[in-house]
C-alpha positions in Angstrom: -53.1 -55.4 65.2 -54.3 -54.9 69.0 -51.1 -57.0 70.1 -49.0 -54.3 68.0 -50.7 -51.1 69.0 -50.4 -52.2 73.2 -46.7 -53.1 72.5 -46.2 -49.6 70.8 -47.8 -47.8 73.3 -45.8 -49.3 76.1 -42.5 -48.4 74.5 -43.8 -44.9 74.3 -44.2 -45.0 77.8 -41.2 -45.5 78.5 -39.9 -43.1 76.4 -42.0 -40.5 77.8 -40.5 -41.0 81.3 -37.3 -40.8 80.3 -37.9 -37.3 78.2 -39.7 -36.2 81.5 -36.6 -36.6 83.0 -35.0 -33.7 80.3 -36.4 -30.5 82.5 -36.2 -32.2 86.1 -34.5 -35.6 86.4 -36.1 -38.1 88.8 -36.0 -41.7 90.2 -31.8 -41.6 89.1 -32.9 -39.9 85.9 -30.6 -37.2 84.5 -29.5 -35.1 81.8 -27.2 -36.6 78.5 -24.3 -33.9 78.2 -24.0 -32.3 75.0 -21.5 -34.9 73.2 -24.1 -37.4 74.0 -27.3 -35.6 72.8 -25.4 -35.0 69.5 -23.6 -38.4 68.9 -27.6 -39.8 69.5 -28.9 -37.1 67.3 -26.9 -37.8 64.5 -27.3 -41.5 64.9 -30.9 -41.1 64.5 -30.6 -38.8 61.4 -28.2 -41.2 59.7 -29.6 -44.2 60.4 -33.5 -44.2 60.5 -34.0 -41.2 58.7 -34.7 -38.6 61.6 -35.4 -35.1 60.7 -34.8 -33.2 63.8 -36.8 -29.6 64.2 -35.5 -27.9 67.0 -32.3 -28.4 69.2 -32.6 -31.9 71.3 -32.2 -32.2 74.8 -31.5 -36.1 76.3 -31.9 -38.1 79.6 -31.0 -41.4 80.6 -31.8 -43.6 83.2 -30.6 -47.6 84.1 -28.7 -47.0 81.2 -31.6 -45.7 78.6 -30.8 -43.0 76.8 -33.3 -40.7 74.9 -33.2 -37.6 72.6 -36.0 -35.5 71.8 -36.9 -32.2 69.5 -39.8 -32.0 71.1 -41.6 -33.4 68.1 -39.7 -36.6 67.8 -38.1 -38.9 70.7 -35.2 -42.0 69.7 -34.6 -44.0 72.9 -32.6 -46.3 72.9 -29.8 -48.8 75.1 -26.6 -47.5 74.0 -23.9 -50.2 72.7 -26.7 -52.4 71.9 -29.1 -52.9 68.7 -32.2 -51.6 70.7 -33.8 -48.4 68.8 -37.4 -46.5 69.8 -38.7 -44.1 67.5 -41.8 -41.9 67.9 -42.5 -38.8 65.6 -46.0 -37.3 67.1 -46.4 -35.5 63.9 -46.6 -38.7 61.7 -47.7 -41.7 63.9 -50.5 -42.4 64.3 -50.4 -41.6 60.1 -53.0 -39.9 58.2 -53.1 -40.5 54.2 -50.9 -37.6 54.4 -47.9 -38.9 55.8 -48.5 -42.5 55.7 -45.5 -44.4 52.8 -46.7 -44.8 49.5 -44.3 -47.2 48.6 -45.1 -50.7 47.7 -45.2 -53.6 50.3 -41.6 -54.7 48.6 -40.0 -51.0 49.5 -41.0 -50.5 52.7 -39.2 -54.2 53.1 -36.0 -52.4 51.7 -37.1 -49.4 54.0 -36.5 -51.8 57.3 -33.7 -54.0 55.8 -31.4 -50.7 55.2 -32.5 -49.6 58.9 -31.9 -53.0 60.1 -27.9 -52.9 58.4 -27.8 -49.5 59.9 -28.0 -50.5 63.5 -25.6 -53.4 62.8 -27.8 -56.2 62.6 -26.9 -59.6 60.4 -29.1 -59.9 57.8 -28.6 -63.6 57.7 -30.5 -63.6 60.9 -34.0 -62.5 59.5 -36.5 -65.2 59.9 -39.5 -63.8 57.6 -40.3 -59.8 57.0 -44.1 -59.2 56.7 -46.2 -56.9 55.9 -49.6 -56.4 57.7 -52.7 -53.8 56.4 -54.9 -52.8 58.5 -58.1 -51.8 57.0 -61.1 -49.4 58.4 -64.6 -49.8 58.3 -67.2 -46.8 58.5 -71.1 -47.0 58.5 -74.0 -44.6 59.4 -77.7 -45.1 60.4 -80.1 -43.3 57.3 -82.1 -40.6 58.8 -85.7 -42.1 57.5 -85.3 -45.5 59.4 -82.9 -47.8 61.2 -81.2 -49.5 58.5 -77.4 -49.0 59.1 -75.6 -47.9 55.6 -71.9 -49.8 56.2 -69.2 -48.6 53.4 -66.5 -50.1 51.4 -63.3 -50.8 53.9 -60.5 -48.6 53.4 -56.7 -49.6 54.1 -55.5 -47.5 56.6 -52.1 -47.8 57.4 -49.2 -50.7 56.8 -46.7 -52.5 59.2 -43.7 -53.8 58.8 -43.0 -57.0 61.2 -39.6 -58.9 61.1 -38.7 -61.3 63.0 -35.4 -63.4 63.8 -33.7 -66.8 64.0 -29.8 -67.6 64.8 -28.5 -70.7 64.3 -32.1 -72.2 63.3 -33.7 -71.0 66.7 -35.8 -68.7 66.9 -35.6 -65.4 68.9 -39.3 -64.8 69.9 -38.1 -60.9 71.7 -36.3 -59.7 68.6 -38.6 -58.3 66.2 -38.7 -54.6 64.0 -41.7 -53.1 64.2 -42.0 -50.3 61.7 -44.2 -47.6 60.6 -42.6 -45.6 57.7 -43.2 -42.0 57.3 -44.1 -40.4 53.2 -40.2 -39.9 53.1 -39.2 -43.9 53.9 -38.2 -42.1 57.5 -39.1 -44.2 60.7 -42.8 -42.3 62.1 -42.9 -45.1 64.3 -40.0 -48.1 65.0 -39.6 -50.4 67.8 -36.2 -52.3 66.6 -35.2 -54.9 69.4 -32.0 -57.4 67.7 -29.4 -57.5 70.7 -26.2 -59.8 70.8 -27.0 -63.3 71.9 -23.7 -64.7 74.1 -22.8 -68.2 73.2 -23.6 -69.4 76.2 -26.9 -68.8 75.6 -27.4 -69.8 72.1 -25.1 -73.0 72.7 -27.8 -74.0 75.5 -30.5 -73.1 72.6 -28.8 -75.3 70.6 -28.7 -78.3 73.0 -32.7 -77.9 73.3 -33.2 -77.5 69.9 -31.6 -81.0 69.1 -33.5 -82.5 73.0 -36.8 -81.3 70.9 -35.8 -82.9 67.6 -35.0 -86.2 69.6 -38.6 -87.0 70.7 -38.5 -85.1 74.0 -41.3 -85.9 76.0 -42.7 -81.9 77.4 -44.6 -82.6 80.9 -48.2 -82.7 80.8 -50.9 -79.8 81.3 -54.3 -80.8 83.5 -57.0 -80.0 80.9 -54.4 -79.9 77.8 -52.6 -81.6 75.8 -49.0 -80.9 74.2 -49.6 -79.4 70.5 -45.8 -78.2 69.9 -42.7 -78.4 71.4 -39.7 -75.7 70.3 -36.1 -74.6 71.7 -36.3 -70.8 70.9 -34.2 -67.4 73.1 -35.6 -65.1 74.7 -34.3 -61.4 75.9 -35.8 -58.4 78.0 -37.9 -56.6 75.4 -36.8 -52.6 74.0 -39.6 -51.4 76.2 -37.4 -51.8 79.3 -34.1 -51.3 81.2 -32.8 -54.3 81.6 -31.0 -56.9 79.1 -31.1 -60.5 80.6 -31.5 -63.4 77.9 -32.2 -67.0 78.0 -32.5 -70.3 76.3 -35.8 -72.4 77.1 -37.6 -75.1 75.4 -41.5 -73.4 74.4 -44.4 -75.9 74.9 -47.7 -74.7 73.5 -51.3 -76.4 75.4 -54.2 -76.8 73.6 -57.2 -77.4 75.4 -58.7 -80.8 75.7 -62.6 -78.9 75.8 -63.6 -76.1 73.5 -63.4 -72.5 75.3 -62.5 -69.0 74.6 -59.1 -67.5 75.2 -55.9 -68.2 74.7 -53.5 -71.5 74.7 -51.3 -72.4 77.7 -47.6 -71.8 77.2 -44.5 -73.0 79.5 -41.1 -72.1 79.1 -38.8 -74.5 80.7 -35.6 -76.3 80.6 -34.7 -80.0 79.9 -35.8 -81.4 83.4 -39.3 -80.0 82.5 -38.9 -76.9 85.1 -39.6 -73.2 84.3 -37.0 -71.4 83.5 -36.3 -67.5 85.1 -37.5 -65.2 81.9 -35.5 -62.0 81.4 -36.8 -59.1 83.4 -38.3 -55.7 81.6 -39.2 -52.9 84.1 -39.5 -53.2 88.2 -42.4 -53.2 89.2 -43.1 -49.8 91.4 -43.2 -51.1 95.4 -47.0 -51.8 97.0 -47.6 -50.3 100.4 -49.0 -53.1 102.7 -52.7 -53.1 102.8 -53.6 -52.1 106.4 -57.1 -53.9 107.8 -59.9 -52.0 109.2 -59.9 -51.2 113.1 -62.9 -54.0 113.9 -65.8 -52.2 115.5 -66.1 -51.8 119.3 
């Protein structure tokens, strides 16, 4: 759940700068007009379930729009299937406001949000759905034994993923956390078009791979699997490249902690340019020390 909770966190991020931009735009930020903040506002009550408590106001920026109630904030890339919600209220849940549903609904909870926003549904690779469980435990007063208790589940996840044409789309993913209502608390839905050029190069590497291609070696590894797959810049971001590459997983040849080796290249073996996300803010040159007279 850590990979989750740091992906959340960044898509809040970013749509906390863009809501900053509401009372004084920045950095090319500025306000939506009035159409906008009500064509978004209805979008988000219609589709995912949004109940807004106070008028909204909107910014955009690098063609990110947001709407807020102060309460709740949808971002999203207009004209494209790339939705952020964040209800402060609700997320992180309490047993409250967390869905009561069964694991089955809140599928049918992210398959109707999914339809909403225009997605295929013939393009859903698996829909999963994680628990995540706490543990408490206390130290007895007359000595040092620690007293653990029985883990509790906490809250639930929704995760789908996507595959077109038999490749899989490793940036399109919903991530979900439904309010008591079936509402989105929390949703980070990220299921843009994929142009044909790109999939039809997908489609070339996915049949290279299937033909005994022989991925380029590793020092210290050696090739455990070999996979055409698309990728695209992420929600959490303001750009939307996409790409084709084939994905060649390392594993180590010695046993060590951390994580496996991963390329993404093309079918002369050479990396390929993955999409961008955010710019990274400019670094002022480091200026050395006057030496010592």
């Amino acid at each position: 759940m850590n990979r989750f909770k740091y992906c959340g966190l960044s898509a809040l991020a970013v749509a906390c700068l863009l809501c900053a931009c509401v009372s004084a735009p920045r950095h090319g930020g500025k306000q939506l007009d009035d159409k906008q903040v009500k064509e978004l506002g209805a979008q988000g009550a219609s589709n995912f379930g949004i109940h807004w408590e106070a008028p909204l106001v909107g910014a955009g920026d690098h063609g990110v729009a947001a709407v807020t109630d102060g309460v709740t904030t949808l971002t999203t890339r207009p004209g494209t299937r790339i939705f952020i919600v964040h209800n402060r209220k609700e997320f992180p849940p309490s047993e409250r406001t967390t869905f009561k549903g069964s694991d089955e609904e809140l599928k049918s909870v992210g398959m109707r949000f999914l339809r909403a926003a225009g997605a295929r549904e013939d393009e859903v690779a698996e829909a999963r759905v994680l628990h995540q469980f706490t543990q408490s435990g206390n130290v007895e007063p007359a000595g040092k034994e620690v007293k653990v208790q029985p883990a509790q589940e906490s809250y639930r996840t929704l995760m789908v993923s996507r595959r077109v044409a038999g490749v899989d789309v490793l940036s399109s993913r919903l991530l979900l956390h439904a309010d008591s209502a079936g509402g989105a608390a929390f949703m980070e839905l990220a299921w843009p078009d994929i142009s044909r050029e790109v999939l039809d190069r997908a489609m070339r590497y996915k049949k290279l791979t299937e033909e005994r291609y022989a991925a380029p070696g590793f020092e210290g590894a050696e090739v455990e699997a070999v996979q055409a797959v698309v990728l695209h810049s992420p929600a959490v971001g303001f750009y939307d490249d996409a790409t084709a590459a084939i994905r060649v997983i390392y594993r180590p040849n010695a046993r060590q902690v951390g994580q496996k080796a991963v390329r993404y290249i093309d079918e002369r073996g050479e990396d390929v340019k993955l999409p961008r996300d955010v710019d990274r803010p400019p670094e002022a040159a480091a200026k050395r020390a006057e030496p010592r007279k």
